[in-house]
C-alpha positions as CSV (number, residue, x, y, z in Angstrom):
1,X,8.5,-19.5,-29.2
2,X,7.8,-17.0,-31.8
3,X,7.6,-19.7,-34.4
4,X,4.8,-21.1,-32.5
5,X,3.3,-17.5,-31.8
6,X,2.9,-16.4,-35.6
7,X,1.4,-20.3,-36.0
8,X,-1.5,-19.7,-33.7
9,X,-2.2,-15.7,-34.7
10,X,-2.0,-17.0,-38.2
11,X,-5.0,-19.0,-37.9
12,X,-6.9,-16.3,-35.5
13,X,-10.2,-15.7,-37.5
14,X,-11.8,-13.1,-35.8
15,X,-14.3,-12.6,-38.9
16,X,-15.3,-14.6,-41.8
17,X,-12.4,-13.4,-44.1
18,X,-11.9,-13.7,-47.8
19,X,-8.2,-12.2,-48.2
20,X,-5.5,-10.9,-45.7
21,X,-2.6,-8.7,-45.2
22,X,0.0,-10.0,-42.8
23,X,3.5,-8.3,-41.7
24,X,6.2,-9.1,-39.0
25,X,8.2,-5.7,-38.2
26,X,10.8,-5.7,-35.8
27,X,11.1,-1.5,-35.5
28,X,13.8,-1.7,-38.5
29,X,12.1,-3.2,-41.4
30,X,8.8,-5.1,-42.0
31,X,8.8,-8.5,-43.7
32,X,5.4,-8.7,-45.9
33,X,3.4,-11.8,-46.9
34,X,0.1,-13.3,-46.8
35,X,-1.3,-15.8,-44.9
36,X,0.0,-18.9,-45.6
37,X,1.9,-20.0,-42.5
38,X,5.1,-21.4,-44.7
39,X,5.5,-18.1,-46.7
40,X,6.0,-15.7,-43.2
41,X,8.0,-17.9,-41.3
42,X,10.2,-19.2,-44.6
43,X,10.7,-15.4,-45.4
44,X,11.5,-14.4,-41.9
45,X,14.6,-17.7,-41.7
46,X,15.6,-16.7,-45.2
47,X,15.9,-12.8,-44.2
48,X,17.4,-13.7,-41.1
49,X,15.2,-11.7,-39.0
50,X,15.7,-12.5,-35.4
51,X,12.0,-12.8,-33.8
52,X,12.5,-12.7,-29.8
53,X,10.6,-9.2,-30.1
54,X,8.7,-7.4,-32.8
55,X,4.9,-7.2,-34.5
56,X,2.7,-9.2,-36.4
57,X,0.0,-6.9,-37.8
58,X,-2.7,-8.7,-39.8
59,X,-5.5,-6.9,-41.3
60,X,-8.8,-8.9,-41.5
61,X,-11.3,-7.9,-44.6
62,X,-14.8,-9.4,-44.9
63,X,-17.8,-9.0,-47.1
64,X,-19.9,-10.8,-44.7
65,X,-19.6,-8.7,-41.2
66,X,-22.9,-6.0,-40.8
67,X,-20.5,-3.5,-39.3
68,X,-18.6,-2.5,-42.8
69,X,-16.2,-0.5,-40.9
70,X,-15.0,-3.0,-38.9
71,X,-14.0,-5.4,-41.8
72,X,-10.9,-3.5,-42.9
73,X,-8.9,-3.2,-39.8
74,X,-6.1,-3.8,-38.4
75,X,-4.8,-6.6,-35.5
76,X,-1.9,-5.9,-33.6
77,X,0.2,-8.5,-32.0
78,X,3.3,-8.2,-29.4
79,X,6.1,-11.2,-29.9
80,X,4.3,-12.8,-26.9
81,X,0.7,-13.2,-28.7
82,X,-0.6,-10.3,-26.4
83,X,-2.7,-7.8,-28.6
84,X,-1.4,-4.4,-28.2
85,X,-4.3,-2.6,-27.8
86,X,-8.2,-2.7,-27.9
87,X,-8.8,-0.2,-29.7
88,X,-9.8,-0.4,-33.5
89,X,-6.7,0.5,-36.1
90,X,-7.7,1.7,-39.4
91,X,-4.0,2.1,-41.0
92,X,-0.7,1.2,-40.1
93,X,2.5,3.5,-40.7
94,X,6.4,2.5,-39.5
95,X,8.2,5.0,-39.4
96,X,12.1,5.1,-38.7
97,X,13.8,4.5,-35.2
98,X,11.7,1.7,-34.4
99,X,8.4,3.8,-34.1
100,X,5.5,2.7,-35.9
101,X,2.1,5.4,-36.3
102,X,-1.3,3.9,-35.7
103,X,-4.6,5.5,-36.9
104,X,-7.8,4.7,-35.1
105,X,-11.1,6.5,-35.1
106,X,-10.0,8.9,-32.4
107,X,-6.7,9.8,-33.7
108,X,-3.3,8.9,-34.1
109,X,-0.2,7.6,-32.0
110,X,2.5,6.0,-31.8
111,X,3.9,2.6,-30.7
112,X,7.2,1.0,-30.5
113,X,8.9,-2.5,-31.6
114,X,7.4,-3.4,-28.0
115,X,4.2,-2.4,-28.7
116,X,4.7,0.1,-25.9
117,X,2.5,3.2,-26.4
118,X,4.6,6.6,-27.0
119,X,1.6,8.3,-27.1
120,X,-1.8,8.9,-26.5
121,X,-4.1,8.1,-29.8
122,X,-6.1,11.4,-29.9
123,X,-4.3,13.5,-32.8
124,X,-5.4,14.8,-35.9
125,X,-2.6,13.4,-37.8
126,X,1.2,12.0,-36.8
127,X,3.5,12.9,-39.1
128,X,7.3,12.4,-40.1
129,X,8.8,15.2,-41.9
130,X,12.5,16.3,-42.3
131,X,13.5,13.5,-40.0
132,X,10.7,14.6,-37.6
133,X,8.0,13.5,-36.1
134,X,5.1,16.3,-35.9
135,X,1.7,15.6,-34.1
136,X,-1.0,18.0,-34.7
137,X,-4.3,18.4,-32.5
138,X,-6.7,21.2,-33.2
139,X,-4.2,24.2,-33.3
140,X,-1.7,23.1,-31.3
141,X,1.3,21.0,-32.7
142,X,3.6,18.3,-30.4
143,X,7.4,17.6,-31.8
144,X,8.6,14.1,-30.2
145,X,12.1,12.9,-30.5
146,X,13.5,10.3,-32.3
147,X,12.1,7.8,-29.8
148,X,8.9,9.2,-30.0
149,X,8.8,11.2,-26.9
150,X,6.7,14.6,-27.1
151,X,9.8,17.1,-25.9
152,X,7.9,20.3,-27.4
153,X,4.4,22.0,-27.7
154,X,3.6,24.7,-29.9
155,X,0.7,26.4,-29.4
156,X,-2.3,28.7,-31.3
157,X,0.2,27.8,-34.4
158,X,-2.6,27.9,-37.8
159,X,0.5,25.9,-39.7
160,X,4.3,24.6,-38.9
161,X,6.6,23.5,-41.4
162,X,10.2,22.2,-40.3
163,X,13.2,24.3,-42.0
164,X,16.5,22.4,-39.9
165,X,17.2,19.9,-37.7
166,X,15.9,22.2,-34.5
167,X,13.8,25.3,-36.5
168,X,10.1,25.9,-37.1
169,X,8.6,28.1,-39.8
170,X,5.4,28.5,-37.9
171,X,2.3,30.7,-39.4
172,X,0.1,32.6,-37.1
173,X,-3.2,34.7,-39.1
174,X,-1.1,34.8,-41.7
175,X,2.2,36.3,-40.0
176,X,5.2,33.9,-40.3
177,X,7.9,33.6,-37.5
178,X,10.8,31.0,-36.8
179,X,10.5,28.7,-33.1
180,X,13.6,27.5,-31.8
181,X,13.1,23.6,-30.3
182,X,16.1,23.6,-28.5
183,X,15.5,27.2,-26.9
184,X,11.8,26.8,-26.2
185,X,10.9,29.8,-27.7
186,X,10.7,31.7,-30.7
187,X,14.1,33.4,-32.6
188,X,11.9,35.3,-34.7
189,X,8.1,36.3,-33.6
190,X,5.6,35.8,-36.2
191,X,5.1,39.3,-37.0
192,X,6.6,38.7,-40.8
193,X,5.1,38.2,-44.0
194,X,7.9,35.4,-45.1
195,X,11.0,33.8,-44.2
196,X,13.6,32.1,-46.5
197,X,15.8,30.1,-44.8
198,X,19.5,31.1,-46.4
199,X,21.7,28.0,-45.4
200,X,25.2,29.5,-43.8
201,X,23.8,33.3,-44.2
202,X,20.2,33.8,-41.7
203,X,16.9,34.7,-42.8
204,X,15.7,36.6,-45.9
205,X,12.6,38.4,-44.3
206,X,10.0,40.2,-46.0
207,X,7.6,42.7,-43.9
208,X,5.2,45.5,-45.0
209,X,6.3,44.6,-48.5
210,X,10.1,45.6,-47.6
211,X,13.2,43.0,-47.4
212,X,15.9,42.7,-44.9
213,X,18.2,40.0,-43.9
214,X,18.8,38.6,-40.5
215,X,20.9,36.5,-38.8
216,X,19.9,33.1,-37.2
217,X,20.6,35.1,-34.0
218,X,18.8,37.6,-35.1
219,X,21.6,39.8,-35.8
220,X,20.2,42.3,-38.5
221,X,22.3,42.1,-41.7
222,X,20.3,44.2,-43.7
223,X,17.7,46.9,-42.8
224,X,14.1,45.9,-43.1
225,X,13.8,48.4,-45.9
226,X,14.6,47.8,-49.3
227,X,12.0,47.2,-52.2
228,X,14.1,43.7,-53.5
229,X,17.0,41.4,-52.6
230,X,18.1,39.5,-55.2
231,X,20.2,36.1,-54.2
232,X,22.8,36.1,-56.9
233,X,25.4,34.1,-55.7
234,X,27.1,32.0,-52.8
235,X,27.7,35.3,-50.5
236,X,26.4,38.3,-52.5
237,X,23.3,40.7,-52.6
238,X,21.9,42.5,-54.8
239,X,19.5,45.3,-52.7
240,X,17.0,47.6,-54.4
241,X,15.4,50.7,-53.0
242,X,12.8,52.6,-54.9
243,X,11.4,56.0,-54.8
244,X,7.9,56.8,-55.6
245,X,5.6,59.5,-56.3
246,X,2.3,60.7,-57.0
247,X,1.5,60.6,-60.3
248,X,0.0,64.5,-61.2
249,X,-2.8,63.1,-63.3
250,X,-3.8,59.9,-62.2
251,X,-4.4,58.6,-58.8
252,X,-1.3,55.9,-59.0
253,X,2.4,55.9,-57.9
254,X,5.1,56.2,-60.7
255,X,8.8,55.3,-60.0
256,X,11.0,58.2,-60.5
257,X,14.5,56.5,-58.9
258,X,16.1,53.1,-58.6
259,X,19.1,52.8,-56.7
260,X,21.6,49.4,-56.3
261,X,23.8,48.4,-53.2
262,X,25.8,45.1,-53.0
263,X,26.0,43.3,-49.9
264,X,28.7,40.7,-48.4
265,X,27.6,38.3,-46.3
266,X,30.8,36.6,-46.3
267,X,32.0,39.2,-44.0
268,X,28.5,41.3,-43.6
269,X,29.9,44.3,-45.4
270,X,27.8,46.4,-48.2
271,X,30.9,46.5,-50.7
272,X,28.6,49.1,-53.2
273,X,26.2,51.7,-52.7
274,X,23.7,53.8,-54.7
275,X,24.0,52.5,-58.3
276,X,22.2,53.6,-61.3
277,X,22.8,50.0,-62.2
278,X,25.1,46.5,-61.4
279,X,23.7,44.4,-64.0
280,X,22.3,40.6,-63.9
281,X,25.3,38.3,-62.1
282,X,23.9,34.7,-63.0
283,X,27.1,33.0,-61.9
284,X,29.7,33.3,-58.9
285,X,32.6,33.7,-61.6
286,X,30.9,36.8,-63.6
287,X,30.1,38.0,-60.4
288,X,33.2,38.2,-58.9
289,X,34.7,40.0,-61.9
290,X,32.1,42.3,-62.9
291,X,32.4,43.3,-59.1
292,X,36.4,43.2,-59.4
293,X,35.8,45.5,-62.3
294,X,33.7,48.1,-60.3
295,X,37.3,48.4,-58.1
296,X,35.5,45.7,-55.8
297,X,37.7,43.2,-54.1
């Protein structure tokens, strides 16, 4: 029945049409061709594509039609010859897990290999990023699951940018703080002025100019008040605090002491404190024994 399906939509000519672009996608892959009836249906035999369900999307372009707009868009078929929906489709996007992303005028959404809609086609963009899919409208983002359900809503956000498989870096007048998707809620509230996600460690933070490091439960590592933290190595820190003063003569701030401390995260300890200086560690071998050398196990 299919056969006879991609037949008939193959010669639908809703506009005079000089050339085409034709694809069958089945929520896994998308076979491409043209509109010659013998190419689609002898690619989708030789690919062995099984066509009880799936989409034909054709786009139809014309240099004759007084609405320009409407000649480049796109029609959307279900594996029963039903079109999808009414609605004019600009571009066409499949993503993974059988979702594919549909632009009109209004917005975007998202359809299934059903050509069920997931979603309602009023957002500013759809996205996929990271292995997720991130809806935006105005200033308020949507995260949907991998079948294209909306199961979060974060709101008043001015940017979100995905950091795991369940984390947010969101970014609120300027402020930065990390939303937890499984939670609901946010881990750390935007009241930072950066975040470095350190896989198996926490967070590098960085607020009024200082550095700390956190946890991911929020656990605090390292006091929100040294002047640098330097990542040298798989579990080591190198922490600086400095002293300032007023310089007598001119109206600016001169350093007049540094001071290093190495931290652990392996087992959260600071292993050295108040050094003149540690040196540069550039590998996990010269670290190890330039600390073994301080008397540092």
């Amino acid at each position: 029945m299919i056969f006879a399906f991609l037949l008939q939509v193959l010669s639908f000519n809703p506009i005079q049409s000089v050339s085409d672009s034709v694809f069958f996608w089945h929520g896994e892959s998308k076979v491409d061709t043209n509109t010659k009836q013998v190419e689609i249906l002898a690619t989708l035999k030789k690919n062995k594509v099984k066509a009880d369900k799936g989409i034909l999307a054709r786009k139809k372009k014309s240099t004759s039609h007084w609405n320009l707009y409407a000649t480049n868009l796109w029609y959307i078929y279900d594996a029963k010859g039903q079109s999808v929906t009414s609605k004019d489709i600009i571009e066409i996007e499949p993503f993974e897990n059988g979702i594919l992303k549909l632009q009109t005028p209004n917005g975007d959404g998202l359809i299934n290999a059903d050509a069920y809609a997931l979603t309602t086609f009023d957002y500013a963009e759809f996205k996929r990023t990271d292995g997720i899919l991130l809806g935006r409208k105005a200033n308020q983002y949507f995260i949907a699951d991998a079948q294209g359900k909306i199961t979060n809503q974060i709101a008043d956000v001015d940017a979100i940018e995905p950091i795991s498989k369940y984390s947010f870096k969101t970014i609120i007048n300027k402020k930065v703080g990390i939303y937890d998707i499984l939670q609901n809620k946010y881990i750390l509230k935007p009241i930072f002025e950066n975040i470095i996600l350190l896989k198996n460690i926490g967070y590098l933070i960085k607020k009024n100019n200082k550095f700390g490091l956190l946890a991911f439960d929020g656990k605090v590592l390292l006091p929100n008040d040294f002047d640098q933290i330097v990542y040298d190595t798989l579990s080591f820190f190198k922490c600086l605090k400095t002293k300032v003063e007023t310089h007598e003569q001119l109206s600016s701030l001169k350093i007049v002491d540094e001071t290093w401390s190495v931290f652990n995260a392996k087992n959260q300890k600071m292993i050295l404190e108040n050094s003149k200086e540690i040196g540069k560690c550039k590998s996990h071998k010269k670290s190890l024994k330039q600390f073994k050398n301080l008397g540092v196990e």
